[in-house]
VORO-616790 format. One record per residue (C-alpha): residue number from 1; x, y, z. Coordinates in Angstrom, 3 decimals, decimal comma, padded with zeros to 6 digits. Layout:
REM residues N
R    n         u         v         w
R  NUM         X         Y         Z
...
END
This chain:
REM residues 94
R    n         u         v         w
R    1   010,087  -011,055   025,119
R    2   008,358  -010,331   022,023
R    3   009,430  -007,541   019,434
R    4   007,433  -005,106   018,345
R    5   007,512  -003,343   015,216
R    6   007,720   000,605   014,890
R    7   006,302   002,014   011,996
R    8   008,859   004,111   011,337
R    9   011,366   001,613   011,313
R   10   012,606   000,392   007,853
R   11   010,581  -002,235   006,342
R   12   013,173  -003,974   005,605
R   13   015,899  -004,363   007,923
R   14   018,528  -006,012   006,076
R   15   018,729  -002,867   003,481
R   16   021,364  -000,271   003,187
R   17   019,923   002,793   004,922
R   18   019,838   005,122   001,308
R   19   017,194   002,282   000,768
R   20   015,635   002,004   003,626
R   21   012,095   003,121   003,314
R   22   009,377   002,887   006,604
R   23   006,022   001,789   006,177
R   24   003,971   005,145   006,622
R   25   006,333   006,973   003,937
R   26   005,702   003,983   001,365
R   27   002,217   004,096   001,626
R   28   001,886   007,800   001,936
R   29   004,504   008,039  -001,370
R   30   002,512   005,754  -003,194
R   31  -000,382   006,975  -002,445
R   32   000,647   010,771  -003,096
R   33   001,713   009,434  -006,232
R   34  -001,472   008,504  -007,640
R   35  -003,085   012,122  -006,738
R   36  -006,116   010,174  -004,592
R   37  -007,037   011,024  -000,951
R   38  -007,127   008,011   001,305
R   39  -011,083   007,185   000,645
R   40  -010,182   007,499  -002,934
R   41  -007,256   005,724  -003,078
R   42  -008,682   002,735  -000,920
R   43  -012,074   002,717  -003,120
R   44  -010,156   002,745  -006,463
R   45  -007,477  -000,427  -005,157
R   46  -010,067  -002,465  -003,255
R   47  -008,136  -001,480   000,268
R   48  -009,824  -001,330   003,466
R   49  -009,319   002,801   004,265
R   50  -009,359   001,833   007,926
R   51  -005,978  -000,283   007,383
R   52  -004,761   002,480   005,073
R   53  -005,655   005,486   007,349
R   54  -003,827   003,244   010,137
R   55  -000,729   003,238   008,545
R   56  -000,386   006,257   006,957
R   57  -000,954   007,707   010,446
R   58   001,899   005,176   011,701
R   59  -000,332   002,989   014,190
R   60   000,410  -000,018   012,348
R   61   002,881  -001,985   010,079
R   62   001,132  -003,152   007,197
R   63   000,924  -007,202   006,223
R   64   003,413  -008,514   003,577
R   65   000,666  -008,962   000,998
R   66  -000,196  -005,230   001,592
R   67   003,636  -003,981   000,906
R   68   003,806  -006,142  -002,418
R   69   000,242  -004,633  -003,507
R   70   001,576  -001,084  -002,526
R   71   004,777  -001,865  -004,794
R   72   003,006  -003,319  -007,887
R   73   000,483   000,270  -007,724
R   74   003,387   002,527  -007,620
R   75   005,121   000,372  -010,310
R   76   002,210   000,592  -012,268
R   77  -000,765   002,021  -011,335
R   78  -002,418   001,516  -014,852
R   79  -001,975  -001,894  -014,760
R   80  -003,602  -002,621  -011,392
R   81  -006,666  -000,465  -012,395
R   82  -006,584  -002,653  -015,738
R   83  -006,025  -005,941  -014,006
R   84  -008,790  -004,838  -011,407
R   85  -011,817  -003,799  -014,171
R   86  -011,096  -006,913  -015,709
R   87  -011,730  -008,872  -012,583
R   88  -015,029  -006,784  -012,183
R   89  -016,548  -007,520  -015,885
R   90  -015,672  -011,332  -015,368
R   91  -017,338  -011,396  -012,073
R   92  -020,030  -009,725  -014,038
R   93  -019,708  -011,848  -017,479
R   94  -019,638  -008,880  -019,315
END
């Protein structure tokens, strides 16, 4: 029998429930945070807005990789849009 994931169930299990958080209110918080509609937000962090739209609308869990991404915009948003331009004039060789 395999186990699937609700996306409204925590993200992570093993924490207490005042810390439990589920994957379509991260995203959405995050998101919400940064003022950008889901096109906008996806465009300006490189995110596919299919994935996004999926789990803000709680269809899917998203990846581990996506979670840690999510955590380092809402820590600092500036610094991902920073760490992203650079990445863009290098690719560039501006």
């Amino acid at each position: 029998m395999s186990l699937m994931l609700h996306p409204d169930l925590p993200i992570d299990a093993a924490a207490p429930p005042r810390d439990s958080v589920c994957a379509r209110a991260l995203v959405q918080r995050v998101r919400w945070g940064t003022g950008l509609s889901q096109d906008a937000f996806a465009r300006t962090f490189g995110l596919d807005s299919e994935t996004l739209s999926e789990v803000e609308a709680g269809r899917t869990v998203p990846d581990a990789a996506l979670l840690a991404y999510l955590r380092v915009i809402e820590w600092s948003p500036s610094a991902v849009l920073d760490a992203l331009s650079r990445s863009d004039h290098s690719r560039r060789g501006d």
